[in-house]
KEVEXFI-99868 format. One record per residue: residue in one letter; x, y, z of N, C-alpha, C in turn. Coordinates in steps of 0.001 Angstrom, whole numbers, plus 500000, padded with zeros to 6 digits. Last residue first. Layout:
# KEVEXFI-99868
AXYZXYZXYZ
...
//
This chain:
# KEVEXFI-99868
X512229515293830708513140515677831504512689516131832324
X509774512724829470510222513968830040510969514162830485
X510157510207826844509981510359828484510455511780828510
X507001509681824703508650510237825218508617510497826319
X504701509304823992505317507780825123506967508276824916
X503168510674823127503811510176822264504673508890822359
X501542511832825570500787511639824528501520510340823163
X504182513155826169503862512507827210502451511726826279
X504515515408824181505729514234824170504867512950825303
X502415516815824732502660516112823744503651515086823601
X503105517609827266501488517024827233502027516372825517
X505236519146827033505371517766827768504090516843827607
X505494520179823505505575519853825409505519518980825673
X506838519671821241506241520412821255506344520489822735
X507207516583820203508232517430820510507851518574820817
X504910516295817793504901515572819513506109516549820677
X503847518864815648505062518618816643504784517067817939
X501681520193815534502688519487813911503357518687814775
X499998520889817152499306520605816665500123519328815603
X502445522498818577501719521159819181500913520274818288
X502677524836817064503494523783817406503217522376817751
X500371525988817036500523525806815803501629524466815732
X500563528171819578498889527342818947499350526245818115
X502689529172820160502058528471820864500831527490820334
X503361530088817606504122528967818411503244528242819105
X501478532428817732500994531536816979502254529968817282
X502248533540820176500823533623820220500572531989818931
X504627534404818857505231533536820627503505532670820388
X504317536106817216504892534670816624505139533770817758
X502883537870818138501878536945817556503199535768817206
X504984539123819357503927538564820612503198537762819476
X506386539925817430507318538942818425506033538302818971
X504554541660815957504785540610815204505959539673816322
X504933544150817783503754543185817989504027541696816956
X507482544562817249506976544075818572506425543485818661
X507377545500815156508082544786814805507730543928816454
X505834548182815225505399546867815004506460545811814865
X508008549295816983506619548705818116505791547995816979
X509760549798814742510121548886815874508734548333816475
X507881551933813404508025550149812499508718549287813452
X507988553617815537506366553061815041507095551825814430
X510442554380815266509674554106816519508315553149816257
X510821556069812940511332554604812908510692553990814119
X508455557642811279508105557126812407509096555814812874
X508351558636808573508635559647809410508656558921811106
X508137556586806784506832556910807321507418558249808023
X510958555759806834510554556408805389508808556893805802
X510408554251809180511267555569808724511352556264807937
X508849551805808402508370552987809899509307554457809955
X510170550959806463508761551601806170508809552593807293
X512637549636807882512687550737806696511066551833806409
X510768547827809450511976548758810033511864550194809243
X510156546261807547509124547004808433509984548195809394
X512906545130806719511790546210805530510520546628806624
X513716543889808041514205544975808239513356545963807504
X511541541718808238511641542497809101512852543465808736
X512011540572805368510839541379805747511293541848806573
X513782538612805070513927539624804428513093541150804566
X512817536514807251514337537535807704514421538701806845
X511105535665806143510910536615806938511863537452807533
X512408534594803972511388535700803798510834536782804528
X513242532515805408514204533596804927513473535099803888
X510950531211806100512490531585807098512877533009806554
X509942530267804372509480531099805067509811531718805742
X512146528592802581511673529657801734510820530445803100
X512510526454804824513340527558804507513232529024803679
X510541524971803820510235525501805015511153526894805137
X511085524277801234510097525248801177509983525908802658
X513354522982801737513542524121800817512130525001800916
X512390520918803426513131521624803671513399523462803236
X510990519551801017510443519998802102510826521333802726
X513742518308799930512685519002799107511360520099800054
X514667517136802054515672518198801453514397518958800749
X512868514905803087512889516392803603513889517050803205
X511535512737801860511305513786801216511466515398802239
X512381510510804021512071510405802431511631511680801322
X509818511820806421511166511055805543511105511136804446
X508868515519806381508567513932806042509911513154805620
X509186517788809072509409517353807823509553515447807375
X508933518096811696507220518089810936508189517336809342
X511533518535812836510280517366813623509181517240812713
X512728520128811309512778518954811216512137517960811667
X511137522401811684511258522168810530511696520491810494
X512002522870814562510539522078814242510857521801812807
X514781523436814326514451521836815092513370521905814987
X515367525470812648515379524190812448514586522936812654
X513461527184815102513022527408813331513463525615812196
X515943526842816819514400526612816981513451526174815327
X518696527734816429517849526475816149516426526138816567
X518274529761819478519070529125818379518555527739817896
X516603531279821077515529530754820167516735530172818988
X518702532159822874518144530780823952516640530830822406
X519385534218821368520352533212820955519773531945822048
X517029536378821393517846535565820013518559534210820440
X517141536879823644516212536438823160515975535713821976
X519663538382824642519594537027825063518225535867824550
X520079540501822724521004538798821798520800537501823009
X517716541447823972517435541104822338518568539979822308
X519002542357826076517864541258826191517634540991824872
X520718543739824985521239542332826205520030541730825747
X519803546208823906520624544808823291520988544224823816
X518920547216826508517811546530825376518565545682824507
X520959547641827609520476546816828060519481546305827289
X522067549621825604523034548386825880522398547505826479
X520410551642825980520284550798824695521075550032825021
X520905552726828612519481552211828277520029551452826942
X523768553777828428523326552567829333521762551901828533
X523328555577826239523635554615825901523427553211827056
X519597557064826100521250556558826753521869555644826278
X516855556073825778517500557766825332518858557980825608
X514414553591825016516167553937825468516592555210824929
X512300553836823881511832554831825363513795554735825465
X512502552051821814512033553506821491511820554297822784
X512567549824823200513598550077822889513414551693822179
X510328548386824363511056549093825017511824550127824730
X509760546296822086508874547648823001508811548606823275
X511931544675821926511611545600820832510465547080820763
X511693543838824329513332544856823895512905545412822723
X509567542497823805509645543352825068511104544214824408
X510117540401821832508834541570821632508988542535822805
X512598539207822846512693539922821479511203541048821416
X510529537925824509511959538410825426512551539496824098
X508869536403823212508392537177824103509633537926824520
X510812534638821938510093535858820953509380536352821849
X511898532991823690512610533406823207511665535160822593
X509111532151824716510240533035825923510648533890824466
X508409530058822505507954531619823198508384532089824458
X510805528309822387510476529175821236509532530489821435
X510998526684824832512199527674824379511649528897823060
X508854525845825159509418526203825885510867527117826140
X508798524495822988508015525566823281508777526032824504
X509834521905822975510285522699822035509942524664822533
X510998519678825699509625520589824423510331521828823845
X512626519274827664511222519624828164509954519483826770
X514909518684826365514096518098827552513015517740827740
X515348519842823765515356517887824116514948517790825142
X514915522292825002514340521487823740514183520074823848
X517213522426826557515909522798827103515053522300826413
X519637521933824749519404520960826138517990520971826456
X519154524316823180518603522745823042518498522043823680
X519935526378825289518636526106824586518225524824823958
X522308525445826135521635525530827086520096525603826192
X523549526283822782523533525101823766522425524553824799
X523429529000822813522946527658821556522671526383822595
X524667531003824046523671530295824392522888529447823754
X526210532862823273526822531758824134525353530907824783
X525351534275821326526446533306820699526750532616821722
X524296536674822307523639535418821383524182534533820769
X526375538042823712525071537061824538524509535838823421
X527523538894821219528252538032822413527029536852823081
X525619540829819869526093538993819332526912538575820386
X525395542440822152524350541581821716524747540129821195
X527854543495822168527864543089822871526315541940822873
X528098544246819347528473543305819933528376542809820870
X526488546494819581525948546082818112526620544526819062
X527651548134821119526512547558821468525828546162820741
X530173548378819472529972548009820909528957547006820977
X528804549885817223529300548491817320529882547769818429
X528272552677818475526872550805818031527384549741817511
X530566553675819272529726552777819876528584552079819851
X531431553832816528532239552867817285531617552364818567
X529898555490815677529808554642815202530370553481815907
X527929557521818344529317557807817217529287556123817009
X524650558524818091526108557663818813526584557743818063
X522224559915818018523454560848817333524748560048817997
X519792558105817655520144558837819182521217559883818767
X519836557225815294518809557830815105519231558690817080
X522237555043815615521999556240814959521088557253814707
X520584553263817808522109554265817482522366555507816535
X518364552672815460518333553442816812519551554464817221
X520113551164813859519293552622813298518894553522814107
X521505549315815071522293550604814732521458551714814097
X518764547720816044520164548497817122521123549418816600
X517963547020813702517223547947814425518087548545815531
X518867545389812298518949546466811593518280547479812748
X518436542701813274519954542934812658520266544725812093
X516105542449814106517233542639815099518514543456814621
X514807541735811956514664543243812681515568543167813408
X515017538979811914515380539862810842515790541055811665
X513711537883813995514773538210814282515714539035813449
X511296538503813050511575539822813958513220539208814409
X511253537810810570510947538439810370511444539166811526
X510930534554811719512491535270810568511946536469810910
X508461534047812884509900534443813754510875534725813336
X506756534559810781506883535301811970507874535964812435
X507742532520809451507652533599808623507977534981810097
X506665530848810877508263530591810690508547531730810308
X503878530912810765504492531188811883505861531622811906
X503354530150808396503707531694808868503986531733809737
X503817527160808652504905527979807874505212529324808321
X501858526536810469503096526550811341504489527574810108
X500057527189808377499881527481809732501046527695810698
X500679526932805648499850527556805841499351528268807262
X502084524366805779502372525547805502501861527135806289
X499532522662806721501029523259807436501620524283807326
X498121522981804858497209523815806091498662523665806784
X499606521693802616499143522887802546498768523719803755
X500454519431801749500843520289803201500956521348803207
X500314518801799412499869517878800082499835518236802329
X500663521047797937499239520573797904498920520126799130
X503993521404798108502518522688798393502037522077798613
X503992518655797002504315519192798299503695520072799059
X503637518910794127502586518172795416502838518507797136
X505351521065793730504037521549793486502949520704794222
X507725519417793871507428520360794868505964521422794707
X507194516004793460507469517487793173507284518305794334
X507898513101795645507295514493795288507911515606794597
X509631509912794550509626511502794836508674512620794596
X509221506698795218509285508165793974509014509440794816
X510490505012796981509516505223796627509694506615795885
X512817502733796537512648503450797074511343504649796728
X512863498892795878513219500580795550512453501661796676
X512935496808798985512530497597797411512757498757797268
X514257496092800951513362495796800994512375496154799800
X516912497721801675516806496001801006515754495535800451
X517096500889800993516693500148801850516250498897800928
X519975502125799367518626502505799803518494501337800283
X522864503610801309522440502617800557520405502748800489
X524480506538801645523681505765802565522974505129801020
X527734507520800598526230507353800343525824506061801216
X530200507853802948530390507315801766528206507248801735
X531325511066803723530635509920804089530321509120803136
X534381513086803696532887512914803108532545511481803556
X536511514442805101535450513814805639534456513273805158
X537366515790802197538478514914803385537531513914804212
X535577517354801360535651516072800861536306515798801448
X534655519128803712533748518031803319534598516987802227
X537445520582803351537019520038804858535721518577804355
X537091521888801001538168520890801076537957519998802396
X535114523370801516534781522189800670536337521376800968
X536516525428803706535099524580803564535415523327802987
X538375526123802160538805525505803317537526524669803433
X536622527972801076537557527004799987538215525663800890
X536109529746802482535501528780801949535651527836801298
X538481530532803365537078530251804309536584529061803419
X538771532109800800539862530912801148539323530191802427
X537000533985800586537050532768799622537797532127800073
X537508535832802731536507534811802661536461533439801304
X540379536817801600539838535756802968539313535082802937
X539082537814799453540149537023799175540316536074800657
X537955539794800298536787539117799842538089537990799562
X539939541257802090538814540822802596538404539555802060
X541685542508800427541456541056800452540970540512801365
X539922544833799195539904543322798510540466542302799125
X539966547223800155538863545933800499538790545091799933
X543275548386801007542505548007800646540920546867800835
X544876549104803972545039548563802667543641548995801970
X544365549656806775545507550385806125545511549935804815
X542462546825807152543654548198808219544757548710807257
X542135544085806037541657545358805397542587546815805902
X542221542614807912542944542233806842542759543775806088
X540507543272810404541907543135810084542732543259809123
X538091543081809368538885544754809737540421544346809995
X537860540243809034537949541105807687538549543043808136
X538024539704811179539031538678810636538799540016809041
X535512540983812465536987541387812965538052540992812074
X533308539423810525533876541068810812535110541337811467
X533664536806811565534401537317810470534120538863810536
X532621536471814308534213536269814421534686537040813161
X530385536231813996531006537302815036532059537554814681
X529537534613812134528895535863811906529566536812813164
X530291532369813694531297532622812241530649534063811744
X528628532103815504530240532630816102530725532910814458
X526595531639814283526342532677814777527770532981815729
X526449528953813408526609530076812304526906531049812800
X526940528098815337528753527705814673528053528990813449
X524406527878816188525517528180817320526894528551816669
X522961526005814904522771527529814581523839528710815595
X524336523717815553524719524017813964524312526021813878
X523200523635818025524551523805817790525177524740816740
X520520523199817427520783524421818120522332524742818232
X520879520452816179520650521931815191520735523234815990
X522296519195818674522552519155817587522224520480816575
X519623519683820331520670520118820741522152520501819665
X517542519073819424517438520452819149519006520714819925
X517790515819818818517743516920817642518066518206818018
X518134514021820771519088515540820340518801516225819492
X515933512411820195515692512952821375517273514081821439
X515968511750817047515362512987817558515390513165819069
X519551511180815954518141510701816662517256511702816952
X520361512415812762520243512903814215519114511992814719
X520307512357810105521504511514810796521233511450812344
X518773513907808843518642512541808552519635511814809864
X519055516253809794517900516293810470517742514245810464
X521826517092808941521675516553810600520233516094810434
X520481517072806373521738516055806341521893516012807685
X519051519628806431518772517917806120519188516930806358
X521312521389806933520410521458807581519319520054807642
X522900521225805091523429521073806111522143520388807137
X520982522064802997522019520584802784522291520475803988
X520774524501803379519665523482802852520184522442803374
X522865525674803821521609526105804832521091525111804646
X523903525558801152524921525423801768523834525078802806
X521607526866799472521787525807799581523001524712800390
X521997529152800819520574528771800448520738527367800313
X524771530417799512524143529712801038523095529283801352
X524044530360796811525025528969797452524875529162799016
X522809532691796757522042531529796419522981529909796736
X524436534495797500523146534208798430522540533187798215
X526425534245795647526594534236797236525415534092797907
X524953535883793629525622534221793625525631533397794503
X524220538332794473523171537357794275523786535808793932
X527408539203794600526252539090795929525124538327795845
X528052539043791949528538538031793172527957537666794169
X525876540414791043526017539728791023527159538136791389
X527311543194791999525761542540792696525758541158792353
X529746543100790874529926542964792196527920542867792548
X529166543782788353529862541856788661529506541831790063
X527597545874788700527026545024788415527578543539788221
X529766547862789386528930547704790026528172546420789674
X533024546780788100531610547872788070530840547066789396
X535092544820788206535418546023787926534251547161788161
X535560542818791070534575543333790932535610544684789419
X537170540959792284537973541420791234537066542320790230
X536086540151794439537190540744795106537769541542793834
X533474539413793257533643540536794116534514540777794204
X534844537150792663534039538089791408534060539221791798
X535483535544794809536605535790793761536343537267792889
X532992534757796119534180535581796674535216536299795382
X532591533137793869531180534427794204532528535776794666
X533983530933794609534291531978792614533171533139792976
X533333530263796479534746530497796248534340531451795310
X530657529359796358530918530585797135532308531013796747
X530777526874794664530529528907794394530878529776794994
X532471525327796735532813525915795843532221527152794617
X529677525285798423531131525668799231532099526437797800
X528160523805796934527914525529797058529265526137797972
X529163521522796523529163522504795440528938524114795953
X528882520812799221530626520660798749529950521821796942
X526403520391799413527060521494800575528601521653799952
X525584518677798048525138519885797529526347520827798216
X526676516274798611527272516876797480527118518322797618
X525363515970801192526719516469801135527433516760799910
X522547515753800080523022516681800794524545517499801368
X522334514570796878522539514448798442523195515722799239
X520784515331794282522408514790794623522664514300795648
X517917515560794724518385514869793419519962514247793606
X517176516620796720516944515593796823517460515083795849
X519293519336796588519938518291797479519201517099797516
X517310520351794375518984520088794006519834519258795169
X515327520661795820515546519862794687516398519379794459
X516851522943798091515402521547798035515774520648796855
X517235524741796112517951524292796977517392522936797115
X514577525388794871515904524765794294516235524299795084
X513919526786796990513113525477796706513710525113795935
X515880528941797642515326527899798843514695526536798290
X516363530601795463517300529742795645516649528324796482
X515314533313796168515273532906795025515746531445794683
X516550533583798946514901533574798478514505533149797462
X519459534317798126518562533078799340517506532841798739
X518737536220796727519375535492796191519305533831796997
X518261538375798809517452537624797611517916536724796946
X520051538118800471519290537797800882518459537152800024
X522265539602798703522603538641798796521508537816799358
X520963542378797930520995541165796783521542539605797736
X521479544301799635520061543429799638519825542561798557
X523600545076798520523554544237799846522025543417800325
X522800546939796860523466545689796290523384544663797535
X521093548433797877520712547483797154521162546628796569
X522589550169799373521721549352800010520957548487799356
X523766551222796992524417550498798449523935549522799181
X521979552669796594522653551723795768523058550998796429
X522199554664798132520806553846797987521104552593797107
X524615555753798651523852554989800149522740554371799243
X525875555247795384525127556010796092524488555332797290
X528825553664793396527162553754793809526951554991795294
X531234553581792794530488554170791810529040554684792807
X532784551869793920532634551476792703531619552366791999
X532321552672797127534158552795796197533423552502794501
X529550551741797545530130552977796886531353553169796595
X530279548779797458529846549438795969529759550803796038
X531967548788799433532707548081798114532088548872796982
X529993549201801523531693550012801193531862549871799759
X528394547329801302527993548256800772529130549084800764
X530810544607802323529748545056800700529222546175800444
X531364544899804568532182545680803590531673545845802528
X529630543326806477530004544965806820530690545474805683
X529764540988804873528659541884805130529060543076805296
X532402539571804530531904540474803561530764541140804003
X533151537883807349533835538715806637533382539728805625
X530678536338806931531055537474808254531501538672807833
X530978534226804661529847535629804723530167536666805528
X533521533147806511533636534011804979532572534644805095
X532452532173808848533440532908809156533326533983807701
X530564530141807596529730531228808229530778532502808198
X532423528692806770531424529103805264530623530464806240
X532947527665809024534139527851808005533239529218807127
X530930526797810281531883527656810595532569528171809959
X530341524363808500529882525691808440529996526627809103
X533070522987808341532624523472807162531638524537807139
X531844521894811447533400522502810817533050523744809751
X529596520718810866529884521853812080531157522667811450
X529587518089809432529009519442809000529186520943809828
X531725516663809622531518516745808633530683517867808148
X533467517189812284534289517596811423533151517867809783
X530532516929813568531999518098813809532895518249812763
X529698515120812249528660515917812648530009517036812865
X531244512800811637529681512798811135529322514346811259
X533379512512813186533443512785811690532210513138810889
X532578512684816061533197513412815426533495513715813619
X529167512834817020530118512108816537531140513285815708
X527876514743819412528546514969818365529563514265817927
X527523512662821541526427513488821479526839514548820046
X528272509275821133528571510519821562528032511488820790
X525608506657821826525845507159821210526622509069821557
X523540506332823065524396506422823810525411506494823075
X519590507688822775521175507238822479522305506956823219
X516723506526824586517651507842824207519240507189823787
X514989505106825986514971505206824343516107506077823390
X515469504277828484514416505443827946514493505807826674
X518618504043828086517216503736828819516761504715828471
X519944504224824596519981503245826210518890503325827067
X520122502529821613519943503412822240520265502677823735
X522855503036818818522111502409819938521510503124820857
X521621505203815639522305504465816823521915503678817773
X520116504977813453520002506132814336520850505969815592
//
C-alpha cells in the first residue's frame, strides 16, 4: 500500500503515474470520451433507421440495461481474470459495439450494439473501479475514486462536442467511428501500461472464493441498508440527466438553449471531483454525501417554480454543483465496506444498486408526465434526495469508519 509518513498517511505521489494515470485514469477518459460521443446521437440514429420518438427512446434505454444486466457478471468475470484483463476486454467490445452501430443496417443490430455497449461498460466501471479500490491506501481513497468519477464526467462533456463535430454537414456514422477509435485507443493504452499480476500471498493459497449467491446471504442487512441507500442516490442523480431538458422543454426553450443550460450544469459538475475527495479523506465521507443530495433535493424542489430562463440556469448551477462535490461518493463507500479478497465480486453487486437507480430516476420523471404531472415526478424525485441525505446519514457510519470524525476518531484515524 506504500510507505507511509506521519500519521499513517502515504508519501507516496498522490497519482502514481503508471499505476493510476496512465493505467486506469487515461483509458477511462478515453472509454468515457467514446460513450459521450454516441448518447446524444443514438436516438437520431434509430429514427434515420426506421423508428418512432418511442422507439427511440427504447433503443437508448438499451444501453443502461445492458449495464444492469451485466453488474454481477461483471463481478465474476473480473474475480476470475483480474481487473485489468477485464477493463482491456471490454475496451475491445466496446470497439466492435461502436463498429455494429456505425454499420447498423435495421433497427435491431443497432439496439443491439447499444445493449453490447452497456454491458462492456458495466464491466469497464467494474474493473476500474476494484482495481483503484485494491491499489489505493485508504486515507486517498476518496480523492483517487473522486478523480476516476472526475475523468468520467469530462469524457461525458467533452464527447458530445467531439461527435457534433465530426458529424456537421455529413452523416452519423462517423461519430460511432470516433468513438470506436476512443476506444480502441483505450485498450491499446492498458496493454502499453499493463501491470504485471500481483503474486498471491507466501503464506498459503489463497482462500476460495464466494459465489455470489453467498455474498447476497452473507451481507444481506448491508445490502439491504446501505445498498438502498446507493439505490437512492443513482436514482436522483439519474433524474438529473433528464429533468433539465424536459423542464426546458416543457417552458417552450428553443433547443440550443437547454443545451446551454444543459452545460452549463456539466461545467460546474466537472470542476469539482477534486475539492470533494480532499473533503472525504479529511473529514469523512458524510460530509460530502448529504450536502451533496440535500443541494440536488432543493434544485429539484425548486425547479417546478423556474418560469425563466435566468430561473432555470440557476437551478442547473445548483444541481451540477450538487452532483459534482457527491463525485465518487457511491465509489468511495462501496470501497470502504467491500471485503478483501472478494471485492470485484462484491463490487458487481454494489454496482447492480447504482445503476438501477440511475435507471429509475428518469423513469419517476417519465411517470410524473405520462400522469399529466411532470412537476409532481420532479418534487418526488426531491423527496427521494432528502431520504438518500436521511438514509447516508443513518447507514454510513454504521458500514463505514470513514464515515466522520466520531468514526474515524473511534478507528484511531487522524482527522483533518
Amino acid at each position: 500500500m506504500g510507505v507511509k509518513g506521519p500519521a499513517g498517511q502515504s508519501r507516496e505521489p498522490m497519482f502514481p503515474m503508471r499505476t493510476v494515470v496512465l493505467g486506469t485514469f487515461t483509458p477511462s477518459l478515453l472509454f468515457g470520451i467514446a460513450i459521450g460521443v454516441i448518447i446524444p446521437l443514438l436516438p437520431l440514429s434509430a429514427v434515420r433507421l426506421g423508428g418512432d420518438l418511442a422507439v427511440a427512446g427504447l433503443v437508448a434505454s438499451l444501453m443502461p440495461l445492458g449495464k444492469v444486466l451485466t453488474d454481477i457478471p461483471a463481478g465474476a468475470l473480473a474475480a476470475r481474470f483480474g481487473d485489468q484483463l477485464a477493463m482491456l476486454v471490454a475496451a475491445l467490445v466496446g470497439v466492435v459495439a461502436f463498429g455494429a452501430m456505425a454499420l447498423a443496417p435495421h433497427l435491431f443490430v443497432l439496439g443491439a450494439g447499444a445493449l453490447v455497449l452497456g454491458a462492456s461498460t458495466a464491466v469497464f466501471n467494474l474493473a476500474r473501479h476494484a482495481y483503484l479500490t485494491e491499489i489505493t491506501p485508504p486515507d486517498r481513497r476518496a480523492r483517487v475514486l473522486s478523480t476516476l468519477g472526475g475523468m468520467h464526467r469530462i469524457g461525458y462533456f467533452i464527447g458530445p462536442f467531439l461527435g457534433a463535430a465530426v458529424v456537421f454537414g455529413t452523416s452519423i456514422r462517423p461519430a460511432y467511428w470516433l468513438a470506436a477509435g476512443c476506444s480502441g485507443l483505450a485498450a491499446v493504452v492498458l496493454v502499453a501500461v499493463r501491470e504485471p499480476a500481483r503474486r498471491a500471498p507466501a503464506d498459503g493459497p489463497a482462500p476460495e472464493r464466494s459465489s455470489i449467491p453467498q455474498l447476497l446471504v452473507r451481507y444481506r442487512r448491508l445490502f439491504l441498508t446501505l445498498g438502498v441507500t446507493t439505490f437512492l442516490v443513482g436514482s436522483v442523480r439519474g433524474a438529473r440527466q433528464t429533468v433539465l431538458p424536459l423542464w426546458g422543454e416543457h417552458l417552450g426553450l428553443d433547443p440550443e438553449v437547454i443545451s446551454i443550460i444543459f452545460g452549463l450544469s456539466g461545467a460546474l459538475d466537472m470542476l469539482l471531483f477534486y475539492p470533494a475527495g480532499k473533503v472525504m479523506d479529511s473529514f469523512g465521507r458524510l460530509w460530502i454525501g448529504i450536502p451533496s443530495m440535500l443541494l440536488m433535493a432543493l434544485a429539484m424542489a425548486v425547479l417546478p417554480l423556474a418560469g425563466s430562463v435566468p430561473a432555470l440556469a440557476v437551478v442547473a448551477a445548483v444541481l451540477g454543483v450538487g452532483n459534482g462535490i457527491g463525485s465518487g461518493i457511491i465509489m468511495t463507500i462501496g470501497a470502504d465496506v467491500a471485503p478483501p479478497g472478494e471485492r470485484s465480486a462484491f463490487l458487481g453487486v454494489w454496482r447492480l444498486f447504482q445503476d438501477c437507480g440511475d435507471a429509475a430516476g428518469p423513469m419517476v420523471i417519465s411517470a410524473g408526465a405520462a400522469l399529466g404531472s411532470l412537476a409532481g415526478g420532479i418534487w418526488v424525485t426531491s423527496a427521494l434526495g432528502g431520504a438518500a441525505a436521511a438514509a447516508l446519514g443513518r447507514w454510513v457510519p454504521r458500514y463505514s469508519e470513514h464515515a466522520n470524525r466520531t468514526t474515524r476518531r473511534r478507528a484511531g484515524i487522524p482527522v483533518g
